[in-house]
C-alpha positions in Angstrom: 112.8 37.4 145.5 109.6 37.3 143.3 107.0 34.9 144.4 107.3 32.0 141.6 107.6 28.5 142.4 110.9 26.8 142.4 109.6 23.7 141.9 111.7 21.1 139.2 109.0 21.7 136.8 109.8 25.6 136.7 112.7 27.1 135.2 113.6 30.8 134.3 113.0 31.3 130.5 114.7 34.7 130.6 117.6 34.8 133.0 119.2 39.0 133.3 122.4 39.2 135.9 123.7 42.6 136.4 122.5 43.9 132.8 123.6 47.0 131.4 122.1 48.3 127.9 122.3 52.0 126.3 119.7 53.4 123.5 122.0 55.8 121.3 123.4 58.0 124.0 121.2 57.3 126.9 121.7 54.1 129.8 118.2 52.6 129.9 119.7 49.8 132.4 123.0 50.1 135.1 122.4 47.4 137.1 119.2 45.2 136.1 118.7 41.5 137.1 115.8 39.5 137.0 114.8 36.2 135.9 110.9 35.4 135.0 109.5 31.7 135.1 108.2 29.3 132.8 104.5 28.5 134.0 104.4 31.7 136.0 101.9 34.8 134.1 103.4 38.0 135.1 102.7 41.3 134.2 105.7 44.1 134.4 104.3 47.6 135.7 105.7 50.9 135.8 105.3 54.5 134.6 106.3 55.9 131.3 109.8 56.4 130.7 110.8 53.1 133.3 112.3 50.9 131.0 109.5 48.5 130.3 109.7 48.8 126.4 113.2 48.8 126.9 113.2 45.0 128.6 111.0 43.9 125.5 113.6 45.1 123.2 116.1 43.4 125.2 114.2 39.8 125.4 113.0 40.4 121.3 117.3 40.8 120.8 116.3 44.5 119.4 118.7 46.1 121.9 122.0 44.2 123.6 123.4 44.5 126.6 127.1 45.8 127.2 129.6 42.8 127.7 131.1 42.7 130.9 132.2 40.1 133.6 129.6 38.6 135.5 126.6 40.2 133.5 124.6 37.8 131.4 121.4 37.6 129.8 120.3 34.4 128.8 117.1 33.3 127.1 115.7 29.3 127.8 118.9 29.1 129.2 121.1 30.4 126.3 123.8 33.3 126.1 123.9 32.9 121.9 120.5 33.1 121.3 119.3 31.7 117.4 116.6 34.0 116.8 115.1 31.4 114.3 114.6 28.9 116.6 113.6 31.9 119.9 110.1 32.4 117.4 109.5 28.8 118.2 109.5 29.2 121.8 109.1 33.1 122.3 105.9 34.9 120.5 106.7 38.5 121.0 103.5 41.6 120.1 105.1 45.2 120.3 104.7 48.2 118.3 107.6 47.4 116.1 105.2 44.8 114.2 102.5 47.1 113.5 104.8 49.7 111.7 106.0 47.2 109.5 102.7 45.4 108.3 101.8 46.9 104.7 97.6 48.1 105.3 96.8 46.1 102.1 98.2 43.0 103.8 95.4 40.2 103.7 95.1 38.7 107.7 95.5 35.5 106.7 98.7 36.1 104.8 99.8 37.9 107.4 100.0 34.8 110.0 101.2 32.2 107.1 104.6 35.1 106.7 105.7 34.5 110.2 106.8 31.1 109.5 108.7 32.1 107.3 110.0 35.7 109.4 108.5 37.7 107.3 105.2 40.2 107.2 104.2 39.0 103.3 104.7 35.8 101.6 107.5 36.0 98.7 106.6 34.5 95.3 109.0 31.2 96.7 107.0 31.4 100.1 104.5 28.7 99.8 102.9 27.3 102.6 102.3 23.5 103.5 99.2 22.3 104.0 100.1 21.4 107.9 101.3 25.4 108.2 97.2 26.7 106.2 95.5 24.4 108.8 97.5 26.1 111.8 96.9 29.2 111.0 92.7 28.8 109.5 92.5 27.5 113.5 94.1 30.0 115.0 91.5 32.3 113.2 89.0 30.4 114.5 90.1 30.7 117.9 90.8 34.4 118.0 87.1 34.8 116.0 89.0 36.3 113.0 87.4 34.3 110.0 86.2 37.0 108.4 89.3 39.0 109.1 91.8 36.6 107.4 90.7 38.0 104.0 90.2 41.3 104.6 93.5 44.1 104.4 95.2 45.0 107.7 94.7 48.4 107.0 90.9 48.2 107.4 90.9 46.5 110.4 89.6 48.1 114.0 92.3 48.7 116.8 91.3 45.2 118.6 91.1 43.4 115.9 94.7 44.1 114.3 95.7 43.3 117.9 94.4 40.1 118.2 95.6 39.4 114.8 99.2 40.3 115.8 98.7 37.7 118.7 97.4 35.2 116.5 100.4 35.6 114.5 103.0 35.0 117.7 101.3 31.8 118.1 102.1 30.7 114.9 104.7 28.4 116.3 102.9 27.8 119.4 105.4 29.5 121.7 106.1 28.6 125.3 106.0 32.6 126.3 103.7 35.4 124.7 105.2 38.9 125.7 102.4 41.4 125.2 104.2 44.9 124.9 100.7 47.4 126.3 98.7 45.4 124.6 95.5 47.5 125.5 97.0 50.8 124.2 94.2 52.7 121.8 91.8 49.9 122.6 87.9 51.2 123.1 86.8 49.2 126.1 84.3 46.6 124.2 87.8 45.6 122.7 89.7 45.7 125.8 87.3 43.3 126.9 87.3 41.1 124.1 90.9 41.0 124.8 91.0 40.6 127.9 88.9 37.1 127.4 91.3 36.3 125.2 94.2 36.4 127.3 92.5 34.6 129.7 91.9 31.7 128.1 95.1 31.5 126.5 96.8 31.4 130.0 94.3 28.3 130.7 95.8 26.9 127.7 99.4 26.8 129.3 100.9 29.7 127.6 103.0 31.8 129.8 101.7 34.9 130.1 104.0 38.5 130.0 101.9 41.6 130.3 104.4 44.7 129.9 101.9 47.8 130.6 101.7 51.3 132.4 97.6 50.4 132.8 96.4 48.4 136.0 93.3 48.1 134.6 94.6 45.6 131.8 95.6 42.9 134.2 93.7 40.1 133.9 93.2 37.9 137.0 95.4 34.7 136.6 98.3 37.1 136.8 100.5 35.6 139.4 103.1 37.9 139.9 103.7 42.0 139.5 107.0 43.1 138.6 107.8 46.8 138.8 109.7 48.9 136.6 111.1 52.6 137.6 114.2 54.6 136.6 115.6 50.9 134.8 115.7 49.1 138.2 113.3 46.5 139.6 111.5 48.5 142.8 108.8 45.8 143.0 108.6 41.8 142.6 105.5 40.2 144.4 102.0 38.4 144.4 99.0 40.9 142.8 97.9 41.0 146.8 100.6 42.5 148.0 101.8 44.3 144.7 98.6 46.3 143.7 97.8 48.1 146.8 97.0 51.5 147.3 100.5 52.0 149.4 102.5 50.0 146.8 101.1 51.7 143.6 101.2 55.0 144.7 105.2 54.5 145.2 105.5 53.4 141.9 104.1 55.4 140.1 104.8 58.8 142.3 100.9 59.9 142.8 98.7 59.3 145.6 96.2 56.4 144.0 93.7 54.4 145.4 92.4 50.7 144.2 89.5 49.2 143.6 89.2 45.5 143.1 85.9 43.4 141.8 85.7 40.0 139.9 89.4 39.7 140.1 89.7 42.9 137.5 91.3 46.4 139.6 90.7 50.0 138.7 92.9 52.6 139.7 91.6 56.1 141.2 93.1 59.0 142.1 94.5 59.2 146.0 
């Protein structure tokens, strides 16, 4: 059991029983289950190769699961998922989005396309004045202004990420999944980041870190799930999860950890 309240007020936004899933010819899952909690932010952990971009294809409906009795994977609680209404609750960032945004895509346009699914706005696509006030604030808040009307393809490493989170929260989702969001970040952008995630988990948003880097967790994570070989080896409280003992396991190398301002760095053993 992972260490996430049970309380009324909780409830497990993405429910897996028993899942098994296949890329082409390869099983990426056998046997996986694991439900993560509304209200809980959780970052899942794990080496290359361990399935964790694998689980984001799984909850982004990317990759499905082989049917069979008593498997399931259900998402707020539904098996037949309407992936109109899952961008309304469920902002998703991968690598996926990035390979399909044109460079000469404006920033701004960029975020006004997700509601309506799509990376540009079509000649029929016109935005209502409710939809331009969402996104000019969400500009605001990420401190992309002067972004929204520049191309995507000019844009640093940190700032196209934080404009691919600004556009998940187009809809103002329930859960942000973040699939290694810090990947080809310099630090002053990991940083910059890093602020932002935290103050979006102050915000209520329900926080899903997926990332092979300790060093990205921020420090009102509440729970450490970890990922090897498709199976769940690990489900506890950063304390207990990101030790020296329990990090070495999981990731097959002697390591030591070293914690300050509730930020860890990760050393060899």
């Amino acid at each position: 059991m992972g260490p996430h309240s049970t309380s009324p007020d909780h409830h497990p936004w993405l429910s897996l029983n028993s899942v098994e899933a296949w890329i082409q010819d390869k099983r990426v899952f056998k046997d996986l289950s694991l439900d993560l909690w509304s209200g809980e932010p959780t970052v899942v952990l794990g080496p290359n190769g361990s399935g964790k971009s694998s689980l984001v294809r799984l909850i982004s409906r990317a990759l499905y699961p082989v049917v069979r009795p008593g498997s399931h994977l259900r998402i707020f609680g539904e098996e037949t998922i309407n992936l109109w209404e899952l961008r309304r609750q469920l902002g998703i960032v991968n690598s996926d989005l990035d390979s399909r945004i044109h460079p000469s895509t404006q920033g701004r346009e960029l975020l006004l396309s997700a509601f309506f699914g799509a990376v540009r706005l079509g000649r029929e696509q016109i935005p209502t004045p409710l939809q331009n006030q969402r996104v000019e604030l969400l500009l605001k808040e990420m401190d992309l202004d002067a972004q929204g009307r520049q191309p995507y393809g000019s844009l640093s490493d940190g700032q196209k990420r934080r404009l691919q989170i600004a556009r998940a929260l187009v809809h103002e989702p329930e859960v942000l999944v973040l699939d290694e969001p810090m990947n080809t970040l310099d630090l002053k952008a990991r940083h910059s980041l890093q602020k932002t995630l935290r103050k979006l988990c102050r915000q209520g948003i329900t926080l899903v870190m997926v990332t092979h880097s300790i060093e990205s967790i921020i420090p009102e994570i509440e729970r450490v799930i970890g990922l090897r070989d498709g199976q769940v080896v690990m489900d506890d409280t950063p304390k207990r999860a990101l030790t020296n003992q329990a990090l070495s396991e999981l990731f097959d190398t002697p390591l030591q950890v070293v914690e300050a301002n509730g930020y860890r760095q990760v050393l060899p053993g």
